[in-house]
C-alpha positions as CSV (number, residue, x, y, z in Angstrom):
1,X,0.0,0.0,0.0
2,X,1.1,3.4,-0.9
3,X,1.7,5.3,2.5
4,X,3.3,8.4,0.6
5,X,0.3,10.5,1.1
6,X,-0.6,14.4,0.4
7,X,-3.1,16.2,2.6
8,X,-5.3,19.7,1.4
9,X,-4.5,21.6,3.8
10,X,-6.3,25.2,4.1
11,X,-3.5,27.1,6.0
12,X,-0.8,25.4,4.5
13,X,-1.3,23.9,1.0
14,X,-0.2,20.5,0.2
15,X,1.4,18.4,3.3
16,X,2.8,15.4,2.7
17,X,3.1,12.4,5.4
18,X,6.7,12.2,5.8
19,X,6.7,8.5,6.3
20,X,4.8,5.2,6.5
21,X,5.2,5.3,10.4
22,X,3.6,8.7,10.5
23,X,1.1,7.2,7.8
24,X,0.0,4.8,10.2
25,X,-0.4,6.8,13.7
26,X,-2.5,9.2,11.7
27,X,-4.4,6.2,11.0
28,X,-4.8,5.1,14.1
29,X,-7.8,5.7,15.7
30,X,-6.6,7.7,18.8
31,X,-5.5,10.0,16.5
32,X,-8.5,9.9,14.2
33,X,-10.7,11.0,17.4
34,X,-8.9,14.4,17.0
35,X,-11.4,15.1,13.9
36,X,-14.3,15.2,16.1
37,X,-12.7,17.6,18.3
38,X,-12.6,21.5,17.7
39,X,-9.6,23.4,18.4
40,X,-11.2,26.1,20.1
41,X,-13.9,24.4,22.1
42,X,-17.0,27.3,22.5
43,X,-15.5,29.8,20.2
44,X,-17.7,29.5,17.2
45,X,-20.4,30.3,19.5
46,X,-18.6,34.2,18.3
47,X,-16.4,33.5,15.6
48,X,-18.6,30.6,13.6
49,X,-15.8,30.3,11.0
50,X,-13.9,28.9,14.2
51,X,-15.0,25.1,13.5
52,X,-11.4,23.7,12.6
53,X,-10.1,20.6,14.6
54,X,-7.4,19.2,16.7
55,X,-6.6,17.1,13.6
56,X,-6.5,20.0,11.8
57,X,-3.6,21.8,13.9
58,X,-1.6,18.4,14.4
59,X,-1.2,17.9,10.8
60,X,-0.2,21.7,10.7
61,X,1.8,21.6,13.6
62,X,3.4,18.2,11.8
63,X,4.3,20.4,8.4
64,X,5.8,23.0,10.0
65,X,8.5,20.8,12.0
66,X,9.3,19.7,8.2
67,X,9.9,23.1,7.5
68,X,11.8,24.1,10.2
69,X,14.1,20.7,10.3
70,X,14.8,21.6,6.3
71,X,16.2,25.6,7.3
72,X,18.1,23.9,10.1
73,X,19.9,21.3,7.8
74,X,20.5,23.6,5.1
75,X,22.3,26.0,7.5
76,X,24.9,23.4,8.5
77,X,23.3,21.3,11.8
78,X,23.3,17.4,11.4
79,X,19.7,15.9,12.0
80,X,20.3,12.7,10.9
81,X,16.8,10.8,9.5
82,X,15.6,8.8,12.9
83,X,15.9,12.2,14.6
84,X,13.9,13.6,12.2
85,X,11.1,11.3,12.1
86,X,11.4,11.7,15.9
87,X,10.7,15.3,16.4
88,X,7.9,15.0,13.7
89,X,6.2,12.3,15.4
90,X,6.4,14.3,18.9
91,X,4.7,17.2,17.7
92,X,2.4,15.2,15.3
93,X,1.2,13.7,18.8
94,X,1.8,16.7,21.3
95,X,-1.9,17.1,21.4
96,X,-3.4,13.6,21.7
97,X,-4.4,13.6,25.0
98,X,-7.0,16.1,24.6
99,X,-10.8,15.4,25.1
100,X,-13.4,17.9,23.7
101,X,-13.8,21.1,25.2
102,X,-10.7,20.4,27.1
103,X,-11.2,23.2,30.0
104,X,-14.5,22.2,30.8
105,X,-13.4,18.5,31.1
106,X,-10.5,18.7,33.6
107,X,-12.3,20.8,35.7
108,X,-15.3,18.1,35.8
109,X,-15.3,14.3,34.6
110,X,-11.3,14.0,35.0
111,X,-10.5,16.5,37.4
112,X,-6.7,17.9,37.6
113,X,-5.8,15.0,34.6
114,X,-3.6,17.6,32.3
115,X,-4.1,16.5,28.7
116,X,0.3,16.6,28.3
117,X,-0.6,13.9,30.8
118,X,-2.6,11.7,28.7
119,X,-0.9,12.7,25.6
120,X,2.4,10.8,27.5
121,X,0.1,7.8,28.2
122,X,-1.3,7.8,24.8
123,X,2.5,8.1,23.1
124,X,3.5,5.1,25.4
125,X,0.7,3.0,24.7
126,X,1.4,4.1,20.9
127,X,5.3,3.2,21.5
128,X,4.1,-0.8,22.8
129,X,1.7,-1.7,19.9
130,X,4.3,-0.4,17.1
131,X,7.3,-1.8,18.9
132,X,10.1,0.8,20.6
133,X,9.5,3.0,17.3
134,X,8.1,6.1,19.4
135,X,11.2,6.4,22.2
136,X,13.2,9.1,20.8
137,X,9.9,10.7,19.9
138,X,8.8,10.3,23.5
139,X,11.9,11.3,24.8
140,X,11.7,14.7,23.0
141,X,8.0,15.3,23.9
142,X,9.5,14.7,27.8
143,X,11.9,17.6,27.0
144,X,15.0,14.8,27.6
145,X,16.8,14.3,24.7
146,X,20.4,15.3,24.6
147,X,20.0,17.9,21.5
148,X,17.6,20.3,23.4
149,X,17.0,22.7,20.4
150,X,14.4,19.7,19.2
151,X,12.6,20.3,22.6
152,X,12.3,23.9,22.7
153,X,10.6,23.1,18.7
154,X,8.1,20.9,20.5
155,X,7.6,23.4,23.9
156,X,9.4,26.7,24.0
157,X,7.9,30.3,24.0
158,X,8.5,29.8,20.2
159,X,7.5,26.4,19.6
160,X,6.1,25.2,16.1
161,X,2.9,24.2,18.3
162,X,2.0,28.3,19.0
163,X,2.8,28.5,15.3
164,X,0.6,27.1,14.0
165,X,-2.4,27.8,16.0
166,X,-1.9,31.3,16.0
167,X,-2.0,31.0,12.4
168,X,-4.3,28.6,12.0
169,X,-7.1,30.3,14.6
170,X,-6.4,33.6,13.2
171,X,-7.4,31.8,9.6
172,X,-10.3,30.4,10.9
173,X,-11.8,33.0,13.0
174,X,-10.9,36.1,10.7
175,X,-9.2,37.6,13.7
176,X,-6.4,39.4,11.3
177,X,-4.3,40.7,14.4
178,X,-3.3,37.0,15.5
179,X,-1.6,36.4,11.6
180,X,2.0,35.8,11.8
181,X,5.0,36.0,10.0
182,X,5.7,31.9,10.5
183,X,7.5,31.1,7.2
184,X,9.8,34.2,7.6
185,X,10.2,33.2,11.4
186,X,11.2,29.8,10.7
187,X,13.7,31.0,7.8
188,X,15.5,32.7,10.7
189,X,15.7,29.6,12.6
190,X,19.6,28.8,14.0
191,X,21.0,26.5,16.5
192,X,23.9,27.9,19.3
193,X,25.2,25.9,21.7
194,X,22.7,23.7,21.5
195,X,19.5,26.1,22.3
196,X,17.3,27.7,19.1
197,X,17.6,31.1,18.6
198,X,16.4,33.5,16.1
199,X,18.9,35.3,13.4
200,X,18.6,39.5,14.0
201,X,17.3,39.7,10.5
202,X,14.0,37.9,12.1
203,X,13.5,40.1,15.2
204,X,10.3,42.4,13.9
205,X,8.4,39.3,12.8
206,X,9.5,38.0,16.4
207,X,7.7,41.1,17.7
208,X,4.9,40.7,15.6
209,X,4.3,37.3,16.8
210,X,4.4,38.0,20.5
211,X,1.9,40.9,20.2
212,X,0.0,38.6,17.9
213,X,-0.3,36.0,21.0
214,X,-1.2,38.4,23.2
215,X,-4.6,40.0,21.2
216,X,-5.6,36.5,20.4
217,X,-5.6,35.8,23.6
218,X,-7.8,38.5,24.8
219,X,-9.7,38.5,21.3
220,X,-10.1,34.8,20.9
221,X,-9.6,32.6,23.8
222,X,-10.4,35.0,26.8
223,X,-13.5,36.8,24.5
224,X,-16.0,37.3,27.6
225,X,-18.6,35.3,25.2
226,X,-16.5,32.2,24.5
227,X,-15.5,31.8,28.7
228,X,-19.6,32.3,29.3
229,X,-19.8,29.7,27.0
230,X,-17.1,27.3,28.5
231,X,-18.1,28.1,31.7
232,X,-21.9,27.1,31.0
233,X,-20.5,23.9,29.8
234,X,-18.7,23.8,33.0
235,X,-21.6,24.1,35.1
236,X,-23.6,21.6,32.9
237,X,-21.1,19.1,33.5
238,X,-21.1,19.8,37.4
239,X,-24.6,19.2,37.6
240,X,-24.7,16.1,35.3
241,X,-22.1,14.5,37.5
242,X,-23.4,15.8,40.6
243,X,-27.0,14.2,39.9
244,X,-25.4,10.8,38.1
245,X,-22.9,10.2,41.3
246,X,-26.4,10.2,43.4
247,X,-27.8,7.8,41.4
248,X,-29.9,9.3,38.7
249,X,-29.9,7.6,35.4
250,X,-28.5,10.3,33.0
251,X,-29.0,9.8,29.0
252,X,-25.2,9.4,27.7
253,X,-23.1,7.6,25.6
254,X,-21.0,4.9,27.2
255,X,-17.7,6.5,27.1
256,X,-19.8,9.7,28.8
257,X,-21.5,7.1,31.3
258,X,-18.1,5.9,32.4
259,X,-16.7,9.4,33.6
260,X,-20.3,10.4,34.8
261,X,-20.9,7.7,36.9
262,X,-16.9,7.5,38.7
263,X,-15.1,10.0,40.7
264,X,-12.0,10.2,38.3
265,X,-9.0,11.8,39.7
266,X,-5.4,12.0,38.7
267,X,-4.3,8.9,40.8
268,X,-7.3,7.1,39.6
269,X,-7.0,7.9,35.9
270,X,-3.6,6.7,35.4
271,X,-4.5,3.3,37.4
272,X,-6.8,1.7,35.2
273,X,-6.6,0.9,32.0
274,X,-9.7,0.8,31.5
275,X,-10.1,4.9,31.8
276,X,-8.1,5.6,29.4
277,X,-9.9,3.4,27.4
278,X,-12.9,5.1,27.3
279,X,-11.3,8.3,27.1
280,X,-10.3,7.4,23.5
281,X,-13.3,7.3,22.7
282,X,-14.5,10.7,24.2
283,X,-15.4,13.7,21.7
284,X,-17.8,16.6,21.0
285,X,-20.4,14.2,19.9
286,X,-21.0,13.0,22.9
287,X,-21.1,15.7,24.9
288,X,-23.8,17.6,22.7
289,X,-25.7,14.6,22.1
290,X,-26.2,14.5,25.8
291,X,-26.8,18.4,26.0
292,X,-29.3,18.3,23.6
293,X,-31.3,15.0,25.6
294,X,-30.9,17.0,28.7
295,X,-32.4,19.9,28.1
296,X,-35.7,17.7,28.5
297,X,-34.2,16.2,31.9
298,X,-36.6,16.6,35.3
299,X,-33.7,18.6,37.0
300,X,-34.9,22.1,36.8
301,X,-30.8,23.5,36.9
302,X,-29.8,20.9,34.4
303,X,-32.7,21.5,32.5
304,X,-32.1,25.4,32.6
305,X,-28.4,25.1,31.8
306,X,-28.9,22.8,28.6
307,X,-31.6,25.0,27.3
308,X,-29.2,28.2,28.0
309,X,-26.5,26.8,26.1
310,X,-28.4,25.1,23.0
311,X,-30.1,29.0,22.6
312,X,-26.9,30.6,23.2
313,X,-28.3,32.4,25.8
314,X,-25.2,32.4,27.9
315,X,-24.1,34.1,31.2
316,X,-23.6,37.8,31.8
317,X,-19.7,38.3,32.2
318,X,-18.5,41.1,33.9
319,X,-14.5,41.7,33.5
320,X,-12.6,43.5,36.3
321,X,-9.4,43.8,37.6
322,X,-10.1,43.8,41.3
323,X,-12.6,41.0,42.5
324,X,-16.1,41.2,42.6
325,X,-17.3,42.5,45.8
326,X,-19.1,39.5,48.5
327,X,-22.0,41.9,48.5
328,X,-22.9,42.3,44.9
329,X,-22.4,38.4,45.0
330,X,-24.9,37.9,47.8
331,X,-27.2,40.1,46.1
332,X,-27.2,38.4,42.8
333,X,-27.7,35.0,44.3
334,X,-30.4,36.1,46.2
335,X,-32.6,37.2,43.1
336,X,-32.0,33.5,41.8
337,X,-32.5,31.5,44.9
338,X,-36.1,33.8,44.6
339,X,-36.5,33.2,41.3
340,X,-36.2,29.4,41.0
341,X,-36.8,28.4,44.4
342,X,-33.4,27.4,44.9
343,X,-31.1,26.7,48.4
344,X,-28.0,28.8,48.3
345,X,-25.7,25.6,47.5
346,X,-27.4,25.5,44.1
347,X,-27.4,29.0,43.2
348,X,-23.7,28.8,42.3
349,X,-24.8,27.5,39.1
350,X,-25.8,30.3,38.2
351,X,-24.0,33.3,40.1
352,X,-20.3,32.4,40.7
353,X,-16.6,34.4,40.1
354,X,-13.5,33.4,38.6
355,X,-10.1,34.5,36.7
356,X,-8.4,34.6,33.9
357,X,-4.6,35.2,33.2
358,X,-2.5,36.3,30.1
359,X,1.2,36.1,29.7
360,X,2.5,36.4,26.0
361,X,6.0,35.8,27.0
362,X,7.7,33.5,29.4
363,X,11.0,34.7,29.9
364,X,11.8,32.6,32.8
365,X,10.4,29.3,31.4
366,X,12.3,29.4,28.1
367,X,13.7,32.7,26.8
368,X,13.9,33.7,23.1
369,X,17.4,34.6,22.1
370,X,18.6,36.7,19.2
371,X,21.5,35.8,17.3
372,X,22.9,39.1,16.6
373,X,25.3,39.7,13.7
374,X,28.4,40.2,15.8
375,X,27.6,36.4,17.5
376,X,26.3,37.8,20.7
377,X,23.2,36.5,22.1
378,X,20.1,38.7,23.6
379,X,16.9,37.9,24.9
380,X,14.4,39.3,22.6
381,X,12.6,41.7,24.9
382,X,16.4,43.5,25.3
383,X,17.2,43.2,21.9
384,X,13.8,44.7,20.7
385,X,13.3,48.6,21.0
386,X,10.0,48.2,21.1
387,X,9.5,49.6,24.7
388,X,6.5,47.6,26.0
389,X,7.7,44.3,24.9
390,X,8.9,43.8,28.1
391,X,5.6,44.2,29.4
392,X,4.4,41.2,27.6
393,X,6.3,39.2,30.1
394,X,4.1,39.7,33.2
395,X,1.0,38.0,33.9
396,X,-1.9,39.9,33.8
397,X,-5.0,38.6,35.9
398,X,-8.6,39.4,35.4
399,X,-11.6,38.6,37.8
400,X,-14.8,37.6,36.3
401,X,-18.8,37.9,37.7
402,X,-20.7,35.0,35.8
403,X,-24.7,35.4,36.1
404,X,-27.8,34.9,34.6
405,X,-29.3,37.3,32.2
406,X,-32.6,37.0,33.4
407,X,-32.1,38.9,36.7
């Protein structure tokens, strides 16, 4: 069989499948699941282009390490085939672990199990059925191989992974500030002692794509609309589990049941087999199928919540930088509680606070250094004159009031 395949790719053009190894995990139906999983969760609820996939960006993500192993080679650095395929493979892969609508899911039916978590399992279970062929790859996913510039590609402040969803959401949401210089980024690509760092020439497009970060950020993935959204899955998922773990008989499909039914924390997810299991089988689907069954259910807050979410009729948010007072909290949760006859334990789903941070820039996780024309190298936010790029690398922290419209 011919493995040598070409994929369509909107973003991209034509990507080829480097090899009949990569042939067959794309094949393979952990990998297949990533279809039925959006990128972005909630956010076509305000950008309805936004409808692209988890597949989508791994294939993307996949291309671009192609690219960027091709610069390297061409300027000099030995990447001999089996690292090559390696690297590929670890970014191809970087996002397996994920289930659909991935915030709303670790803070619910696998509570505090990180999805780099299950994406390890995943590679390992992977690395068994096709015989050792996956090590190196895992080994570089783990950040542990002994050439760390292929590590800092996989996770670094200027990984291929932020690459290509910047330019991939920005594509598919028409957000035009988060589109990013990639090709001439990875153009400027250069290894030194060991660590990737940019060539000067690259610097404004460097720039360009930390800015970029930060507006998606605040346009895209922190839009008030899309956390209502996430959060009103939240909630639903709260409630679901909350009624199921009591007993109630919840519609759901069987890999939903599972998680539903069993209090599934990070010891206890990585102890059975059987979890992960069903978790492979987890995606959108089935949590809308549900949604859409419960909106119907006897629950009157499970009830309300599903019908809030199927109208897009979503929370008020309220964005602040200091926290919502305890008073105006109270005083919202009492209008419910009147409203819909509800104790004050149950008001929380619909009147509760919460944060959000943004950090463009991580200077102390993994700096980006410039390789400056006399050899000398400089962290980016020195070597830029732009004077607020050095803002970018604090975390900035927002508070957030979440409450029905109708009061």
């Amino acid at each position: 069989m011919n493995k040598k395949k070409i994929i369509n790719d909107p973003v991209y053009g034509f990507i080829s499948i480097p090899s009949a190894l990569v042939y067959d995990l794309i094949s393979h139906p952990y990998f297949q699941r990533l279809r039925y999983i959006k990128q972005l969760g909630m956010t076509h609820l305000v950008y309805p282009g936004a409808l692209h996939t988890r597949f989508h960006h791994a294939i993307g993500a996949m291309h671009l390490m192609g690219l960027a192993l091709d610069v390297l080679k061409s300027k000099g650095h030995q990447i001999s085939q089996k690292e090559e395929e390696a690297a590929t493979i670890a970014l191809l892969l970087h996002d397996i672990g994920h289930g659909p609508f991935s915030h709303a899911l670790e803070h619910t039916l696998v509570n505090g199990v990180k999805h780099e978590d299950i994406s390890l399992l995943m590679m390992d279970k992977l690395n068994e059925e096709f015989n050792g062929q996956l090590s190196t790859a895992i080994t570089i996913f783990k950040g542990q191989y002994h050439r760390n510039f292929f590590c800092q590609l996989i996770s670094g402040q200027l990984d291929l992974d932020r690459m290509d969803y910047l330019n991939r959401d920005s594509f598919f949401t028409g957000v035009s500030e988060g589109v990013i210089s990639f090709d001439r980024i990875i153009k400027m690509f250069n290894v030194v002692n060991d660590q990737l760092v940019i060539e000067e020439k690259g610097i404004y497009s460097i720039e360009k794509f930390l800015i970029a970060r930060r507006l998606m950020y605040w346009q895209v993935y922190l839009h008030k609309t899309v956390i209502a959204a996430e959060q009103l899955l939240v909630k639903i998922l709260e409630r679901a589990k909350k009624l199921a773990s009591s007993g109630e008989k919840l519609f759901a499909t069987p890999a939903l049941q599972h998680f539903l039914e069993k209090d599934i924390n990070e010891k206890v997810f990585f102890n059975n087999e059987e979890h992960l299991l069903q978790f492979s089988k987890l995606d959108d689907q089935d949590i809308y199928a549900s949604v859409k069954v419960w909106e119907n259910h006897s629950d009157l807050i499970l009830s309300k919540l599903c019908k809030m979410l199927n109208a897009r009729k979503l929370y008020k948010v309220e964005i602040t930088k200091t926290p919502p007072s305890s008073a105006r909290i109270e005083e919202l949760a009492d209008k419910v509680m009147k409203a819909f006859k509800l104790s004050r334990a149950d008001a929380v789903y619909f009147v509760f606070k919460d944060s959000i941070k943004n950090r463009a820039y991580n200077a102390e996780n993994s700096n980006i250094n410039i390789l400056m024309k006399n050899g000398e190298l400089l962290d980016i936010a020195k070597a830029s004159d732009l004077s607020n790029l050095e803002s970018l690398d604090k975390t900035v922290k927002k508070h957030i009031l979440c409450y029905i419209k109708e009061i």
